[in-house]
N, C-alpha and C positions, 0 to 999 in steps of 0.2 A: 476702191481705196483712194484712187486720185480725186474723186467726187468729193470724198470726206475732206481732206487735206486743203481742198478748193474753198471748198464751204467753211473751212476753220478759219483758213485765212482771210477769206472776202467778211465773215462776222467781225474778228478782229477789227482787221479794218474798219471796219462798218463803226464800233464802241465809240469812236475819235467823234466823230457829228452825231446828231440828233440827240434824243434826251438823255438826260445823265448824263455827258460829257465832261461835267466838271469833276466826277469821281475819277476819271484819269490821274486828276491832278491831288483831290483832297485825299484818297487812300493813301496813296504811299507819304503823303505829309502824316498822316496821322499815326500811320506804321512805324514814321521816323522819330513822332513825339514821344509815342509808346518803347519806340527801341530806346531812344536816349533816358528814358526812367527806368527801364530796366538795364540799361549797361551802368550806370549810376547807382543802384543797388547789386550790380553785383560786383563791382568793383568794393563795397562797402564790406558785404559778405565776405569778398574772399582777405580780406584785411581780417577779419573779424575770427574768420573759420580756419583753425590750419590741421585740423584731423586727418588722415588720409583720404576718406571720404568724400572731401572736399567738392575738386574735379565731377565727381560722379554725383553729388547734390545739386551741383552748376548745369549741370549738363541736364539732368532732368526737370531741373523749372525751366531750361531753355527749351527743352521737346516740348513740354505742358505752354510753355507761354507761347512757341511759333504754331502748334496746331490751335488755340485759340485765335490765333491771327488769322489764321488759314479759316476757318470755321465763319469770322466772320467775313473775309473776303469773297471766297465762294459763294453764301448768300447772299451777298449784296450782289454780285454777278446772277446769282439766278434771278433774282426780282427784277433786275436791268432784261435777262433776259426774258421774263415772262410781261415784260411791258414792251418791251422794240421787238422781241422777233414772236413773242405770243407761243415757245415755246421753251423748254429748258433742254441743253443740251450737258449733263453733268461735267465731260473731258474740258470740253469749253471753258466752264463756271473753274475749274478745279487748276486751270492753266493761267488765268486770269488771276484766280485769287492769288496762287502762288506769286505770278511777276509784280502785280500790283499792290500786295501786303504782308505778304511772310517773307519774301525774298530781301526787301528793304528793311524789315523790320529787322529780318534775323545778321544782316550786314552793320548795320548801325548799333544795335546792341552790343556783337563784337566786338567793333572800333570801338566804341564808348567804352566800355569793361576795360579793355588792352589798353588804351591811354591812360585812364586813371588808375588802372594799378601798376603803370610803372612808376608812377609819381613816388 
């Protein structure tokens, strides 16, 4: 188990140099551009929508649009991985994609949503 653990974090680390290293930096930019379009339509929606339902409509294009996120960040992590380490480690790809494009995505939509609807 500590071998695992070793191997998780020496890959990790390892993502920061060699190739694709700029994906560090261009997912969660673009997780951020995608969150502020959708914090911007949902603030729009909930202006728009005041059924009870409301909440529970928001909530479910937010699960559909953060596993989209998730979906594409894990394969970009597997193709990263099957080009630097030449193979796929799935826990790896699924820890990555979370920190580096659902996580910021699903932060920034948030904030964007919660500002403009207190306007």
């Amino acid at each position: 188990m500590d071998e695992m653990f070793t191997r998780v974090f020496q890959d990790l680390v390892a993502r920061t140099t060699g190739p694709m290293w700029f994906r560090l930096i261009l997912q969660p930019l673009v997780a951020t551009f995608f969150g502020i379009r959708a914090g911007l339509a949902n603030a729009r929606r909930s202006k728009e929508v005041t059924e009870p339902g409301r909440r529970r409509a928001l909530f479910q294009q937010a699960l559909h649009d953060v596993g989209k996120m998730l979906a594409v960040g894990v394969g970009l992590d597997a193709v990263f991985q099957l080009i630097a380490l030449r193979t796929v480690y799935p826990g790896e790809a699924l820890l990555v994609g979370f920190l580096l494009v659902a996580l910021p995505y699903q932060i920034i939509r948030t904030v964007t949503g919660w500002l403009l609807s207190r306007r």
